[in-house]
N, C-alpha and C positions, 0 to 999 in steps of 0.2 A: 285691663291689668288686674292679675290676682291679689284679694286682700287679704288673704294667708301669709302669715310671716315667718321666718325662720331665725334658727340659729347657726352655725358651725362649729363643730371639733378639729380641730388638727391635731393630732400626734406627731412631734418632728425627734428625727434623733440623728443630730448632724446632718443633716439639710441644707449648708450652706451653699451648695453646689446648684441646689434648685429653685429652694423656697421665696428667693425673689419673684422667680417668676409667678408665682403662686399669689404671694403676697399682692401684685401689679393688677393680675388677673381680679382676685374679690376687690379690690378696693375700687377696681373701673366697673363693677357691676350695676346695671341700669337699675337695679332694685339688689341696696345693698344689704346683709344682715342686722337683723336687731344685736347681732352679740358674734364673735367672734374669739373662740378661745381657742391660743396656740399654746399646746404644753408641750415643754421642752424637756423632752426625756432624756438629762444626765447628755446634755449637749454638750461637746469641748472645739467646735470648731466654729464659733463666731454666730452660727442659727439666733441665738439670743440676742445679742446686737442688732442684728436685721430687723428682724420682729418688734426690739422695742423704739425701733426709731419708727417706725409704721406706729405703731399704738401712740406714740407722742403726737403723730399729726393725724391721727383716724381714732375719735373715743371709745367707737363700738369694737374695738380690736385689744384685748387683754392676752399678755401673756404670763403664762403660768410654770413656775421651774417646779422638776421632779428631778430625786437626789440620782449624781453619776451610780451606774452601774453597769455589770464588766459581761452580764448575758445580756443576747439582743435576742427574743423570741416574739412569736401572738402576744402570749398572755400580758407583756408585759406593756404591748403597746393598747393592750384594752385599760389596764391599770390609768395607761397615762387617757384616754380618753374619759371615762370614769372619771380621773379625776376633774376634766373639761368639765363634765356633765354635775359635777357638784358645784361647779361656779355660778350655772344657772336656776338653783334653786327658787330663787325669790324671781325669775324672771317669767311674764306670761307669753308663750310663742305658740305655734300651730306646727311646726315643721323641725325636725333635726338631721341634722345633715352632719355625716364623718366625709372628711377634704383629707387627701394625703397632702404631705409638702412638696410634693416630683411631678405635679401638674399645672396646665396651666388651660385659659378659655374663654372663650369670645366673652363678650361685655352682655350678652343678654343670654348669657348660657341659664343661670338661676333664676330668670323671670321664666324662662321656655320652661322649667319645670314646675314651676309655681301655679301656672298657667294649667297645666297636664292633673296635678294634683287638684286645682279648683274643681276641674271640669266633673272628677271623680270621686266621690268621697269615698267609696272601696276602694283606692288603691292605696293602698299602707306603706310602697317604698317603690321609689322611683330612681333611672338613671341613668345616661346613653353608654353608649360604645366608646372606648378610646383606641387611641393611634399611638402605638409604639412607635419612637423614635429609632429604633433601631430593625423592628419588624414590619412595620407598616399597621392598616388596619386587621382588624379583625371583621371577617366578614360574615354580620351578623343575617344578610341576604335568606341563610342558609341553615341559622343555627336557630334554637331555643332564645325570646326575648324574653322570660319569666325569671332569666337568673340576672341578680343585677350587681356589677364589679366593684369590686370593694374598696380602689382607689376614689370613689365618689358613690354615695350610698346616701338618701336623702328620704329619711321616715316622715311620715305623723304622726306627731306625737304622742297620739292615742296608742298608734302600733309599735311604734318603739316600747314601750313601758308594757304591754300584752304582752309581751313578744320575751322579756324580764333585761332588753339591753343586749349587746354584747357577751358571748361567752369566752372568758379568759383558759382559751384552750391553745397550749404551747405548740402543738405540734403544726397549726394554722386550720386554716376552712374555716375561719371564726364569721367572715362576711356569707359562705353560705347557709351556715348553720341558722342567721337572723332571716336571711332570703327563704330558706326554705321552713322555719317556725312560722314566720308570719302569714304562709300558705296556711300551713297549718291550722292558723287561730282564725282562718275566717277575709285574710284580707289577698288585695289584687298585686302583685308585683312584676314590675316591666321597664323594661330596657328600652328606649326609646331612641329607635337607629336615627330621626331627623335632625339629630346633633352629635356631636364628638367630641372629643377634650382630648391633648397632649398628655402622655406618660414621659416625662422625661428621666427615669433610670433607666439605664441598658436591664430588659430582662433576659434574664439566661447568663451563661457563664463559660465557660472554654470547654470544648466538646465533651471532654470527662466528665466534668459539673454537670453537665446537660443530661448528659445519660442517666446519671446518680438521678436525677431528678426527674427522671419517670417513675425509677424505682421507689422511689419517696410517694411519687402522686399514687401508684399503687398500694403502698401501707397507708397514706391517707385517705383513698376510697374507701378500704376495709374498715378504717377508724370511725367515719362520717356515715358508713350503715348501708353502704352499696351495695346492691342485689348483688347473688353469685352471677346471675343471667347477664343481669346489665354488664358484668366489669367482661365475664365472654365474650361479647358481640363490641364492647370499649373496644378489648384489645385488640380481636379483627381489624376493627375499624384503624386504630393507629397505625398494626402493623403495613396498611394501605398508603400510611403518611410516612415522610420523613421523619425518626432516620426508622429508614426501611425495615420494618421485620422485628428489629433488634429493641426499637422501643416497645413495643407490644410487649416482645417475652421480657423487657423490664419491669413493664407496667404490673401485668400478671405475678411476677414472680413475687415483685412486694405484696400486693394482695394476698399471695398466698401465703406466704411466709408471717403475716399476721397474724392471717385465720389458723392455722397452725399451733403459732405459738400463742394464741387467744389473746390477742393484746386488746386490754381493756378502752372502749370504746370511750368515749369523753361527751357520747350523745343516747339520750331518754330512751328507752323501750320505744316509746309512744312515736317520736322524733323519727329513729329508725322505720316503725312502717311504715308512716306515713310517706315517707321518699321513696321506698321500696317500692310501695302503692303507685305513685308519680312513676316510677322506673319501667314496671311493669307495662304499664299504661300506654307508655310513649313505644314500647317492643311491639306491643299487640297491635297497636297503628300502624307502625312500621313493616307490621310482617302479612298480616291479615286485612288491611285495606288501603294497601298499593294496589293503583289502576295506571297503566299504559293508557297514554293520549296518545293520537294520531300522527306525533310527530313521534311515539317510542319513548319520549322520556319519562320518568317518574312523578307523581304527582306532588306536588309541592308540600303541601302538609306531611308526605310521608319523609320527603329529603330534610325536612325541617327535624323531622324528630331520629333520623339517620344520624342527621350531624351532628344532633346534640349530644350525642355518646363523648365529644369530645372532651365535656365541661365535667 
């Protein structure tokens, strides 16, 4: 067993729908945290109650109230992590981990990363696959494991504080922005498909919602410093997927309509090529050292970085 310890942040805002099962999940954990801060961001629907009857029978479990207010954005929910991360000042730990409130996971989900992190002191942030309740998995078989999901994000503490923390950027990609700095500064990050975890919010929203929300992921590629190449070969690639055609020329359209109207970027010079660099990289695999095997299909490294257009 790993002698790396950790902490947790939770950010909850009205979470009572979930965070039980959240709450059930760390506290069955076979190796539990040194520290546990849930802050309650201007919660009105009971979250706080939950949470503080769990802290009255679990000491390593604090929660933390942040005043109501009437926007729900990123930035706000790094605010309330931040302000997690000031709770532990006087505390000595190895590991820091952001927990959403809408998940839930096996009882030895946080040793099996603990475990992954021993083994490596280059890796800087660690963290599997989840299972939408409403979509199913996501299958990681296929895709890119260097980006790791922001529902569950689990630093060293060294890399976290390199890395300067979270960036309170409204428009969201706040969990890729620290995934892809920490490449950046030197360290290893990975998704680690031999475990899963529950997302229990519906993602997505009724067909219109849906659509709008490529168009968004589009302005948020251009925001986040996506090659013109890569969001090209993106769209392709969607247009391949559901819904047919129509998300692709969304996706695009918001990319362009950014670049266009130059909307100011929320990420570094530096930041930007460096991903661009990553983007590039992953094309010129995909195009220039695809080989046919014998059975006709593609070589696996190359469908690895096909699919990754998706993220």
């Amino acid at each position: 067993m790993s002698s790396l310890s950790y902490v947790l942040i939770t950010p909850a805002r009205n979470e009572a729908a979930f965070i039980r099962l959240t709450l059930k999940s760390v506290t069955e954990q076979t190796v539990p945290p040194l520290r546990w801060i849930v802050v309650s961001d201007g919660s009105t629907d009971g979250t706080d109650e939950l949470v503080h009857n769990y802290a009255e029978e679990y000491s390593w479990i604090k929660l933390v109230r942040m005043p109501e207010r009437t926007q729900r954005h990123f930035a706000a929910k790094i605010s309330a992590f931040n302000a997690g991360v000031a709770e532990l000042a006087d505390l000595s730990y190895d590991l820091i981990g952001s927990l959403d409130a809408d998940t839930s996971f096996d009882p030895d989900y946080f040793e099996f990363l603990l475990n992954k992190m021993a083994e490596d002191p280059k890796l800087g942030l660690a963290g599997t696959p989840f299972k939408d309740i409403s979509t199913g998995s996501y299958d990681f078989r296929f895709a890119s494991t260097d980006h790791v999901s922001g529902a569950c994000q689990l630093f060293r503490r060294e890399c976290y504080e390199q890395i300067g923390g979270y960036q309170p950027v409204k428009g969201g990609g706040v969990d890729l922005i620290a995934v892809v700095t920490a490449r950046m500064r030197g360290w290893k990050t990975k998704t680690f498909t031999e475990k899963t975890y529950l997302h229990h919010r519906t993602m997505g929203s009724a067909q219109t919602g849906a659509l709008m929300g490529w168009f968004k992921n589009g302005a948020k590629d251009y925001a986040l410093g996506c090659h013109p190449l890569w969001e090209v070969f993106r769209t392709a690639y969607q247009m391949s997927k559901k819904p047919y055609f129509l998300g692709g020329v969304l996706l695009f359209s918001g990319y362009l309509l950014s670049a266009i109207r130059r909307v100011k970027r929320p990420i570094s010079d530096e930041l930007m090529a460096f991903r661009r660099r990553e983007q590039l990289a992953r094309l010129h695999n995909f195009l220039f050292r695809s080989r046919t095997v014998e059975s006709g299909g593609i070589r696996q490294s190359s469908k690895n970085n096909l699919d990754a257009l998706k993220d």
